[in-house]
N, C-alpha and C positions, 0 to 999 in steps of 0.2 A: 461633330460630337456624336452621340451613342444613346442608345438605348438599351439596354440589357435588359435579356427577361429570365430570369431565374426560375427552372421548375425545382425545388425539392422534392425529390422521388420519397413518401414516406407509403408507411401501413395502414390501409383504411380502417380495418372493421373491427378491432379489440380495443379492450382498455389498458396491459399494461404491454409495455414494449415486448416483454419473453413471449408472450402468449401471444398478440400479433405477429411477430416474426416468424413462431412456429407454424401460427396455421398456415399464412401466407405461401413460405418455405416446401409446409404439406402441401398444396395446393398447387405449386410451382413441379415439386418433385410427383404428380400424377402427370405429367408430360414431359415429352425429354425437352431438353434445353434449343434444340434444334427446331420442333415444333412451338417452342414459348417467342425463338425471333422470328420464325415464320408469318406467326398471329401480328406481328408488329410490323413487319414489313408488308403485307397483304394490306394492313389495316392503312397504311401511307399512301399504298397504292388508290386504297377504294376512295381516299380521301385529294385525290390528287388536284382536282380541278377545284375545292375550294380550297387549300391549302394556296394555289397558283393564285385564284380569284384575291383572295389574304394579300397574297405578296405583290400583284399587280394595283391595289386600292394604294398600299401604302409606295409602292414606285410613283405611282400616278400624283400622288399629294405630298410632293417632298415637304420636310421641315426640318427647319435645325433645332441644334440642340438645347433643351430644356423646354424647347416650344415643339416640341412632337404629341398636340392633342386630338389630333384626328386619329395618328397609328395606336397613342394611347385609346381611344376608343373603339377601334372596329378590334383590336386583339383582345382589349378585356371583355368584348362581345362575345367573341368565338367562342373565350376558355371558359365565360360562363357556359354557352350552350353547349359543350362537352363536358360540364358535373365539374368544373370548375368552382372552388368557392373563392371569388376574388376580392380583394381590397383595392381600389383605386384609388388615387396620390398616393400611395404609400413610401413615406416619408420624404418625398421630391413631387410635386406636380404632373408630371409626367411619367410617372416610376408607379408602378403597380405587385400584388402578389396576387398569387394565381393555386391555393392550395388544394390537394384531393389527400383527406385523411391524416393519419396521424403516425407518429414511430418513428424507425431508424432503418438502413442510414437515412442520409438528405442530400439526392444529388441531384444540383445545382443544374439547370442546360437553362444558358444564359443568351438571350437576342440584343440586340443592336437596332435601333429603325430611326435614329435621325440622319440626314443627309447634308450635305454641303453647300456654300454657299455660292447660286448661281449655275451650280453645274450638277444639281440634283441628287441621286440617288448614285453616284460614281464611284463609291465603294462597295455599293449594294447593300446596303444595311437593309431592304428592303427583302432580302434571301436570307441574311440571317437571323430574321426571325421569323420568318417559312421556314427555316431549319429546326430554329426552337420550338414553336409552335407542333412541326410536324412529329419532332426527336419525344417532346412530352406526350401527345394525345397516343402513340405508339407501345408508348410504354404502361401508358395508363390501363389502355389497352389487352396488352399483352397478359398482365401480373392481374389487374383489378384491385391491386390492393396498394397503390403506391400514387403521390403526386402534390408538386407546388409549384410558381412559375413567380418571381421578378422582373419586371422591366426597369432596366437602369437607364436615362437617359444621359446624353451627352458625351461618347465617345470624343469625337471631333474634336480637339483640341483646347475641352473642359474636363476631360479627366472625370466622367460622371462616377465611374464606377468608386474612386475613390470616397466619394461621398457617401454612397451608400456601406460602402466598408468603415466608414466614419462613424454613421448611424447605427453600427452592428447587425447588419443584416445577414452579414456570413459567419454570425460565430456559433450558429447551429449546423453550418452546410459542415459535409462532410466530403463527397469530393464536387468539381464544378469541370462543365465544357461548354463548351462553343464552337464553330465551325463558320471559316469567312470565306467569302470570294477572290480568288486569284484569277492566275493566267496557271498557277501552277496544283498538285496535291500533293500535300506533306504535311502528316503527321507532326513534325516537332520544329515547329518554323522558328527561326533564330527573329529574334525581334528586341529593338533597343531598348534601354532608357532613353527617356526624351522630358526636356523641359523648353516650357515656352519663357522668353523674357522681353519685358519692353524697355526702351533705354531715353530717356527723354535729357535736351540738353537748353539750358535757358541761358539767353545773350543779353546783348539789348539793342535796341531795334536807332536806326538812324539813317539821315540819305544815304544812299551808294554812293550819289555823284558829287553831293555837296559837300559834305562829312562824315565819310568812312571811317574816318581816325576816331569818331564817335560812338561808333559801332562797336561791340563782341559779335560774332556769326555764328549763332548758333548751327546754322546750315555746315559752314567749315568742320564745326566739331564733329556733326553727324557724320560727315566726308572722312575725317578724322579717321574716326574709330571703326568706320567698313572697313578702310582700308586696314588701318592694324588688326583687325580680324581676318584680313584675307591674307597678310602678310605671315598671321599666327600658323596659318592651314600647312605650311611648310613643316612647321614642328610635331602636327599634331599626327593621332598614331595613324593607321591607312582607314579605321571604320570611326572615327571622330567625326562629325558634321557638325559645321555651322552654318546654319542656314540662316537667310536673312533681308531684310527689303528697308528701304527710308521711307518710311511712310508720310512723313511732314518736313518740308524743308523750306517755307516759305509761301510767301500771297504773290508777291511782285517782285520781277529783278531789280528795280530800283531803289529797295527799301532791304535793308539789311537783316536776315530775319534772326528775331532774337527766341524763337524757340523750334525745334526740330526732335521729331520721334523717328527712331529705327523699332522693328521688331522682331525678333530670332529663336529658331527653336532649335537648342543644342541636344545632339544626342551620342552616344557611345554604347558599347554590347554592355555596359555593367553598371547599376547603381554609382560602386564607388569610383568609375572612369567620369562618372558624368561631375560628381563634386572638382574633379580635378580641373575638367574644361571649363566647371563655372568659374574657379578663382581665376584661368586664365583670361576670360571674357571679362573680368572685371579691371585686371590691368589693362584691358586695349581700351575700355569704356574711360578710364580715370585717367589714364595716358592722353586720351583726346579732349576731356576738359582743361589736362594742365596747359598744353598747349597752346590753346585758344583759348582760354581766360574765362572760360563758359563752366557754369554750372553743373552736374552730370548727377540725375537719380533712374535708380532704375532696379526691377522689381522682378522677380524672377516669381513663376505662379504656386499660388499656395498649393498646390495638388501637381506631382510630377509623375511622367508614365516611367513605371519598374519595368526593367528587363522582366520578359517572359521566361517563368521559370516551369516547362514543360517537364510531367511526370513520366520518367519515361515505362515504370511497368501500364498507365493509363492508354497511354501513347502506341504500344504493344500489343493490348486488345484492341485498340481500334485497327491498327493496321490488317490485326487478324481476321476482324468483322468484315473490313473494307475490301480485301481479300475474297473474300467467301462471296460477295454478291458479284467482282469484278472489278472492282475499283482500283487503278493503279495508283499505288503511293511513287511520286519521282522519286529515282534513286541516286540520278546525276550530279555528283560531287559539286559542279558550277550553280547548278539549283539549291541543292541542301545546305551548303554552305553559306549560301548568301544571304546578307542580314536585308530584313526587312524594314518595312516603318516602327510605329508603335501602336503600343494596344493599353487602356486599362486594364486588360485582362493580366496584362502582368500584375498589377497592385492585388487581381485576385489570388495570382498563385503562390505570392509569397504567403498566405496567411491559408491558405488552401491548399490540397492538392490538386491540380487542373491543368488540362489540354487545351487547345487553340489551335485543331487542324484548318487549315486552307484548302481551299479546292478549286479546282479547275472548274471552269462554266461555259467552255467553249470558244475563249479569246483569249490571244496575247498581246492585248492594249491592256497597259497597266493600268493602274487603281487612279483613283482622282485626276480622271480626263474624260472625257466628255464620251469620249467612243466604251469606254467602263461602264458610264450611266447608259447607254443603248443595250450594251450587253446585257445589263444586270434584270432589264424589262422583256429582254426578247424570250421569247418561247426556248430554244436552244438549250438557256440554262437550266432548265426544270430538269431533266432527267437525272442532271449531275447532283441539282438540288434534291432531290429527292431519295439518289442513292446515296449521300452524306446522310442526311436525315436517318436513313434506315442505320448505318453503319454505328450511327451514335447511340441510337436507341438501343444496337445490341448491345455495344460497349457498357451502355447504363444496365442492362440486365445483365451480363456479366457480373457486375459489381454488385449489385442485389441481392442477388442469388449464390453467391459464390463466398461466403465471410471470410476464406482466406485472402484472397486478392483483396479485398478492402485493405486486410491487416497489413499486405506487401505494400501496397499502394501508400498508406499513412506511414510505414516504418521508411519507406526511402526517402517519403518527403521530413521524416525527422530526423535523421541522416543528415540529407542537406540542410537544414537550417540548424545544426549544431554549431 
């Protein structure tokens, strides 16, 4: 699961939005643009050892999702003692806002900090909110006159973010980023739809040995419909997944079991590819009740991850940013190309304009493995952590300070969703 922390970058110190933007704008234009991310990148740097401290407490105390209340605590610690004015539970237990002032725009730099089950901190959610944390107080920083932060819980296969897009938490943001741990960097990472579903099949239970002809096998059905699900993978397109395990098939060989759970998470590049592989997961599920004379329900999750719909003039300043301090974006066709897992942050982008760069942190052991969670703790990744942080912060002042880019940024994203 996820944690997301939301800063809305707003205007401190006027009362009505013209007259805060202007002064701020005044204030911004008595230094060039060059010296404003200067101030913000220095200000990362001078902050670097508690920023690391931050992200080593919450590596150290993994938790999953919706139960992340120690990282919910030591971060709404921080953002308080950085002139943060925070709300904690906000509107999820674990879910926080983190406001500095008032105005427009409101962007959005969103963390992550639950971890996984058994194997910790293995996506690193524990960095990217060392990112957020670092991308907000920068900026704060920089301008003086801008600043909010959200923590979403429950990435990990709750779909947190949706919830808080449920709650309207983003219908004031105006654009939103984040920034995850890879093996690789890249800007505008290709990422699925993904739904989880569970398939449960009920028999009825009798000996094996004495009176099997008394039995339904619920176990057979489960049997059943993996296999017509693996039999389907032939048909289906080359980035279609269905993934999947038996989770219950039985107490005892000798007892016929009359009920059996599978669980699956289907994913495809596109919203409406995934509706298509759900109707086909539902014939191989209904296929294996007919068969075996067993019962078949099964629940597909009320919240599904949307393909990532990456901005690309947002996408554009960052590379420019990440550029400027050194940062290579891959530009390897086998890389860029390749689709990733999934994120809620896609459910932000459809309703948002927003980024979702990845970064390299000095390993290529992939995500949710165990040698991921060593990475994600070691010292190594901090530089990398640190220079994403900076690249984002410019990116957010970019947008700030520049009201035509906001204008490009929202008109492409209205473009696409026409």
């Amino acid at each position: 699961m996820f944690v997301a922390t939301v800063f809305r970058i707003q205007t401190r110190f006027c009362q009505t939005l013209n007259l805060t933007r202007t002064l701020c704008l005044h204030k911004v234009n008595h230094k060039s643009m060059s010296d404003i991310k200067s101030v913000a990148c220095t200000f990362i740097e001078e902050n670097k050892k508690r920023l690391n401290d931050l992200s080593q407490d919450i590596w150290k105390t993994p938790e999953l999702g919706f139960q992340e209340f120690h990282a919910h605590g030591v971060l709404t610690k921080f953002l308080e003692e950085n002139g943060f004015d925070v709300t904690r539970k906000y509107k999820l237990d674990t879910a926080f806002r983190a406001v500095y002032g008032d105005g427009k725009p409101h962007i959005a730099v969103i963390c992550e900090y639950d971890a996984l089950p058994n194997i910790g901190h293995a996506c690193g959610h524990n960095l990217i909110a060392e990112v957020g944390v670092a991308t907000g107080i920068a900026i704060k920083e920089a301008i003086f006159c801008i600043f909010v932060k959200y923590p979403l819980p429950a990435e990990e296969g709750k779909c947190g973010k949706s919830y808080m897009i449920a709650a309207g938490v983003f219908d004031d943001v105006d654009v939103a980023m984040m920034a995850h741990p890879s093996q690789f960097t890249l800007s505008k990472p290709l990422m699925v739809a993904m739904t989880p579903v569970h398939i449960s099949f009920t028999g009825k239970a009798s000996h094996a040995s004495s009176f099997p002809w008394d039995g339904v096998n619920a176990l057979d059905a489960a049997v059943t419909c993996y296999n017509n699900i693996s039999c389907m993978r032939q048909q289906m397109k080359p980035m279609w997944r269905a993934m999947g395990i038996i989770k219950k098939g039985g107490d005892v060989p000798n007892i016929i079991p009359n009920e059996a759970e599978l669980e699956y998470y289907l994913s495809t590049p596109t919203d409406e590819e995934l509706n298509i592989l759900k109707e086909k997961l539902v014939g191989c599920i209904e296929g294996a009740a007919t068969a075996t004379g067993c019962k078949a329900t099964y629940k597909f999750a009320d919240h599904f991850y949307s393909a990532l719909m990456s901005n690309n003039r947002m996408a554009k300043l960052f590379e420019d940013n990440s550029s400027s301090i050194g940062v290579h974006i891959d530009n390897d066709p086998d890389v860029v190309l390749k689709y990733g897992g999934a994120t809620d942050m896609g459910n932000v982008s459809k309703i948002v304009p927003s980024i979702h760069p990845k970064y390299y942190i000095g390993t290529k052991i992939c995500n949710h493995n165990e040698g991921f969670t060593t990475a994600s703790g070691d010292q190594a990744a901090q530089p990398y952590t640190l220079a994403i942080s900076k690249a984002l912060a410019m990116t957010a002042l970019d947008i700030y300070t520049k009201p035509d880019v906001l204008k490009e940024i929202k008109e492409e994203f209205s473009d696409l969703n026409q």
